[in-house]
Backbone bond lengths (Angstrom), bond angles and torsions (degrees), N, CA, C in turn:
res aa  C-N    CA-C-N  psi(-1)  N-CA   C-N-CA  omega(-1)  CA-C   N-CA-C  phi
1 X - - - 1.441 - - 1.531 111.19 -
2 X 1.162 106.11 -4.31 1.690 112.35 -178.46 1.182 120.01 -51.64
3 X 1.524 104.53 -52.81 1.418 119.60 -164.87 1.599 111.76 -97.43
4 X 1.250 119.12 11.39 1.261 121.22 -173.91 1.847 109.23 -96.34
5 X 1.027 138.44 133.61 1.529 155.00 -178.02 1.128 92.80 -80.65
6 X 1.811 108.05 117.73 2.345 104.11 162.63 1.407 106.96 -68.96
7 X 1.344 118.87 138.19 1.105 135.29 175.57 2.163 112.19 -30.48
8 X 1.099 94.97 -52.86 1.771 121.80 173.22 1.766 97.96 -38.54
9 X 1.533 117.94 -68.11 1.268 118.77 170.06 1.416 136.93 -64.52
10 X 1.308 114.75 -40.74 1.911 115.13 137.88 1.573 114.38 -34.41
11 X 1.188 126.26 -56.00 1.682 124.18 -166.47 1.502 94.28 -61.98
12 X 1.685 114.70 -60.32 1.862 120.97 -160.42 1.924 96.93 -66.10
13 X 0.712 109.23 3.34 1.941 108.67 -165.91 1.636 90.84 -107.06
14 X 1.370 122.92 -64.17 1.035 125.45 147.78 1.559 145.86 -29.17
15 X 1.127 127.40 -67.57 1.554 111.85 136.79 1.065 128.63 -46.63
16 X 1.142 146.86 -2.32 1.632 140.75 -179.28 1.904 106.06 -106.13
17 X 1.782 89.26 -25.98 1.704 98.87 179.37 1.925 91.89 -70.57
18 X 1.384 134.40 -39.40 1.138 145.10 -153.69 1.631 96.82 -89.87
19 X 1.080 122.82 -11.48 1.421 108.29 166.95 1.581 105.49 -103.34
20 X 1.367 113.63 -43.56 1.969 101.13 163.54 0.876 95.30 -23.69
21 X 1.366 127.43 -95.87 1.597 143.84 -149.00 1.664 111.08 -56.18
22 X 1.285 127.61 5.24 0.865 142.60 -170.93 1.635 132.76 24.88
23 X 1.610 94.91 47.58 1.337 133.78 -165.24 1.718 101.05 -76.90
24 X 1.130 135.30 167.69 1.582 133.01 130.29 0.885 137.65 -48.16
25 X 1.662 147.89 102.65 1.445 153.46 -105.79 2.234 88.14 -100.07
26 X 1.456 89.81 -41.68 2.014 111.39 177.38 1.618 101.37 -33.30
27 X 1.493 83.01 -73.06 2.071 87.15 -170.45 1.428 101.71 -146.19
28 X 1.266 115.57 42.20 1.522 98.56 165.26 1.532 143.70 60.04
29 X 1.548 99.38 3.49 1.682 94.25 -170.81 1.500 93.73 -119.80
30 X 0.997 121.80 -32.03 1.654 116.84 -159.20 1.646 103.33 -66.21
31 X 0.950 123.69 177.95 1.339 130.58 179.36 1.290 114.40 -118.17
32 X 1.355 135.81 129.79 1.366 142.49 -156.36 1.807 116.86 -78.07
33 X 1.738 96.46 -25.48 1.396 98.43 -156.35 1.856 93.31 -141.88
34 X 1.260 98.29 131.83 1.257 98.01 174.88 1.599 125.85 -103.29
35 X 1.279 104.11 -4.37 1.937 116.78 170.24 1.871 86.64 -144.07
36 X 1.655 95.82 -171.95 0.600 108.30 -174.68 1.640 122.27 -61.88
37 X 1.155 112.85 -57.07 1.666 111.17 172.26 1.419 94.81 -105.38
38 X 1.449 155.50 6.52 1.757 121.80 163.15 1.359 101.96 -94.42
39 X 1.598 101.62 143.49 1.400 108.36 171.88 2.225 106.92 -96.24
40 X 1.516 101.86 152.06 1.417 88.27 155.94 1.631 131.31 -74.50
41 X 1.170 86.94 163.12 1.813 97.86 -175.81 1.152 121.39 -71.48
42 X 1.724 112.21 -16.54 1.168 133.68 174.52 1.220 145.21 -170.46
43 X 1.429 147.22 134.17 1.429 136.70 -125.01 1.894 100.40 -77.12
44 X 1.037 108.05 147.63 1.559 101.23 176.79 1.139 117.42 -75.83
45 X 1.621 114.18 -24.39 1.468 107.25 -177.35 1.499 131.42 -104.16
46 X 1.708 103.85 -27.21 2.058 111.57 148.47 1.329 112.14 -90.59
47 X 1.098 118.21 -42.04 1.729 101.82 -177.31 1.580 102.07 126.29
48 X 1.320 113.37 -9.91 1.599 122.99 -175.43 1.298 113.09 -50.29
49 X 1.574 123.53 128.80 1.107 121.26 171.15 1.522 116.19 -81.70
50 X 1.431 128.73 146.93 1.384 135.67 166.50 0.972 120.10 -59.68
51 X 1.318 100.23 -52.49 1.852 90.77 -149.38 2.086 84.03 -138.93
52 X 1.648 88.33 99.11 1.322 114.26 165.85 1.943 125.46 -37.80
53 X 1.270 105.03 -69.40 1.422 123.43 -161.93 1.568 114.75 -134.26
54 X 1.419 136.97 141.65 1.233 127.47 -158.83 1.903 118.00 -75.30
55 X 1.043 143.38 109.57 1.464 132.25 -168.75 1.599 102.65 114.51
56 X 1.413 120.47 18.09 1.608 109.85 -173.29 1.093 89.91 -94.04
57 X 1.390 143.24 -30.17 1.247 124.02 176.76 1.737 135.37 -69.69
58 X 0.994 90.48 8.49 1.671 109.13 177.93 1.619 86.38 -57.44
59 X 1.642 131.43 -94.69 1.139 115.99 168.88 1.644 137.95 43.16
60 X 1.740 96.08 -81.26 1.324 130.84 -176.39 1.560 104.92 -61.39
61 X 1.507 111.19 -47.04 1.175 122.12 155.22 1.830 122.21 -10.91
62 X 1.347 80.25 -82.15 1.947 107.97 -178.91 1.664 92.59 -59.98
63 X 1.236 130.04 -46.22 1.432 109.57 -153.40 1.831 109.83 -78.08
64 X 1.446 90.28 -25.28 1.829 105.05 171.44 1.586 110.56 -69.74
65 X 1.493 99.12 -34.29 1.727 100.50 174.41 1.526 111.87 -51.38
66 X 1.517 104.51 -41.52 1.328 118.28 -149.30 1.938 100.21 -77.82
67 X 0.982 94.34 -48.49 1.417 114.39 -179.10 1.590 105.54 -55.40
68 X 1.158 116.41 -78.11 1.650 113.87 156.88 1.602 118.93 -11.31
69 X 1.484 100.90 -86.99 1.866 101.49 -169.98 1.453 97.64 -62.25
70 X 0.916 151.08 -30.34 2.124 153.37 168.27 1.626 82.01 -30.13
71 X 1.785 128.04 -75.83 1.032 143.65 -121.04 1.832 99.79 -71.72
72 X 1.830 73.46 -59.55 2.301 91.29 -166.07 1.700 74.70 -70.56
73 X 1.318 153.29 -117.72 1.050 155.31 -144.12 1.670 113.43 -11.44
74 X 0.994 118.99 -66.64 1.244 123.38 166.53 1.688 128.54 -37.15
75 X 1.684 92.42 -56.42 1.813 110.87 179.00 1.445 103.93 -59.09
76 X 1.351 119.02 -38.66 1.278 106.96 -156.89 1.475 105.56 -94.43
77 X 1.409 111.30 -16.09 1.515 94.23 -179.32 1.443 97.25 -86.63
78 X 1.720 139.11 -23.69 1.352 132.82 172.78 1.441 105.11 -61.71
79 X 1.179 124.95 -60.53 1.825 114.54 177.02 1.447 117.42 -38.75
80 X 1.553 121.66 -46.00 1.290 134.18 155.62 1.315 127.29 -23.02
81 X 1.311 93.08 -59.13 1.366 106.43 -178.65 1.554 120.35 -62.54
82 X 1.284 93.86 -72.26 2.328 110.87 176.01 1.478 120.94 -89.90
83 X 1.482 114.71 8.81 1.369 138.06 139.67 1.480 131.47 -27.92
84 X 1.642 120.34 167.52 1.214 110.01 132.60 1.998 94.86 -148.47
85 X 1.202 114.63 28.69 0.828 120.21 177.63 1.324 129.38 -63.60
86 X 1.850 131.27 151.45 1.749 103.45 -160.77 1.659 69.19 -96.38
87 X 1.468 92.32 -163.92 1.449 143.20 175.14 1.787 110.00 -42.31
88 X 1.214 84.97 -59.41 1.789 88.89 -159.50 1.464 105.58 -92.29
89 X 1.591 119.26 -0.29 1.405 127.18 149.29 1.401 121.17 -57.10
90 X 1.628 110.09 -58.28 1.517 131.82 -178.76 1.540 88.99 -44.66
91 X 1.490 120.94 -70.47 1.516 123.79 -167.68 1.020 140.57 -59.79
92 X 1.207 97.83 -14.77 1.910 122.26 146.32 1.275 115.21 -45.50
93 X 1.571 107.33 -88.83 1.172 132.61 -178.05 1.858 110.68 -39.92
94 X 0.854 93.03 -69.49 1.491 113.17 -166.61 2.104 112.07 -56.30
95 X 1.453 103.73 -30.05 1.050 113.84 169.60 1.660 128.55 -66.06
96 X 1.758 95.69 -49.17 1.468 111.35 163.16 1.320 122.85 -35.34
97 X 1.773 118.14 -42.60 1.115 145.15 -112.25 1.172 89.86 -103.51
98 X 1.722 120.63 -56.45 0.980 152.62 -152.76 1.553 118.83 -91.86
99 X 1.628 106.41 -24.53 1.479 119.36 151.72 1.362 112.07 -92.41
100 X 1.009 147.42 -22.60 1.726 126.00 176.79 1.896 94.65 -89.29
101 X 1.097 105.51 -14.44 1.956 93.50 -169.36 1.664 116.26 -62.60
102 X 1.973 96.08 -42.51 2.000 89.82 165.58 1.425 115.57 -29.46
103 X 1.451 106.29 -42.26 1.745 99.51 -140.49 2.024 94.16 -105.81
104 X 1.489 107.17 -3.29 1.500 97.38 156.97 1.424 114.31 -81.30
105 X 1.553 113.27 -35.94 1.731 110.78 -173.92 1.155 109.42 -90.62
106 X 1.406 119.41 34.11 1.750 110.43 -174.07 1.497 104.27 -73.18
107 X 1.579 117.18 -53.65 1.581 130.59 167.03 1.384 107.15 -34.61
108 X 1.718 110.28 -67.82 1.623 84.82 -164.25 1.496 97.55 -88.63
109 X 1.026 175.16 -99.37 1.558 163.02 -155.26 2.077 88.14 7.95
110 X 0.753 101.03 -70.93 1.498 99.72 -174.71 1.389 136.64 -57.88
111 X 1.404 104.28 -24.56 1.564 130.33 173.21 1.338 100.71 -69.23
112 X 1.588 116.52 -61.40 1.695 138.06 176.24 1.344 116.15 -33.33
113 X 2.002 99.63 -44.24 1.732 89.47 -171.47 0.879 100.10 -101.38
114 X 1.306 142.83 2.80 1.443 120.16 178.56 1.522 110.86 -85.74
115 X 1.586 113.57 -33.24 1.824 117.73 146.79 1.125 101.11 -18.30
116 X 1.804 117.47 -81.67 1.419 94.28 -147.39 1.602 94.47 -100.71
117 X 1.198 143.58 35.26 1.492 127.32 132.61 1.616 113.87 -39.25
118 X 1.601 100.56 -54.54 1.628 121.10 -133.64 1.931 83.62 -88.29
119 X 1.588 116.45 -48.47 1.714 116.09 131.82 1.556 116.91 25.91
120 X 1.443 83.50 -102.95 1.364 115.48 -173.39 1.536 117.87 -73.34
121 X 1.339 112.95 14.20 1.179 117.92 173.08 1.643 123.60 59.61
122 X 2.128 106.65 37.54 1.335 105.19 -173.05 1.722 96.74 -122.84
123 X 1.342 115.63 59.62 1.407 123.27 165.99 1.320 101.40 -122.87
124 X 1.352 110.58 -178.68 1.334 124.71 -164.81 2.271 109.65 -77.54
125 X 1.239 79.21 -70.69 1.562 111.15 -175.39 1.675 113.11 -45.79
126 X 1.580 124.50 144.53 1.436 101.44 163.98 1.299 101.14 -76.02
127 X 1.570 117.32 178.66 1.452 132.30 156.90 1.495 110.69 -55.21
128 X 1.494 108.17 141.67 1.575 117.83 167.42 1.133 125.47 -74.22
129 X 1.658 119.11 119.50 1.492 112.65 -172.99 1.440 109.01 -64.84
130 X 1.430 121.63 139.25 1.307 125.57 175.00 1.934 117.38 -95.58
């Protein structure tokens, strides 16, 4: 039984793979975003709405935050590391990095929370029996 995954952790691994992909957290097929930054109102293929209540995306906010400082935090202590770069190079780099990165993770920050909206059981629809 060691090596076996509970079903519970397959599903949460799975929805979270379905917001990467920036799929519908419901069933996976619909597409999250219909341009570049608007999302639809609702999945094309269940009918699931996104975005429940006005201010839920604040959230998405934090998870783009999160994603961001992960990025420069990380880079800079790896450049650090296999580097020989000084200080005020890193702070160059790393600064740039850290202002264009919001606006690369805007998609998935948004893909992410609506996972765990749908998670936390704050979408419309029940879950689809499989």
């Amino acid at each position: 039984m060691a090596g076996r995954q509970s079903p519970v952790l397959r599903e949460i691994a799975d929805l979270i793979g379905r917001g990467c992909r920036l799929r519908c957290p419901c069933c996976g097929y619909g597409r999250l975003f219909k341009s570049a930054i608007r999302m639809h109102d609702r999945c094309s293929a269940c009918g699931e709405r996104f975005e429940r209540e006005p201010g839920q995306w604040l959230g998405a906010v934090y998870v783009n935050l999160g994603l961001t400082l992960g990025l420069t935090v990380t880079g800079y202590f790896l450049l650090r590391t296999f580097t020989s770069l000084t200080t005020s190079q890193q702070l160059a780099i790393w600064t740039a990095i850290a202002a264009l990165a919001p606006f690369a993770f805007y998609r998935l920050s948004k893909g992410l929370w609506t996972s765990f909206v749908f998670l936390g059981e704050g979408l419309y629809i029940q879950w689809p029996s499989r």
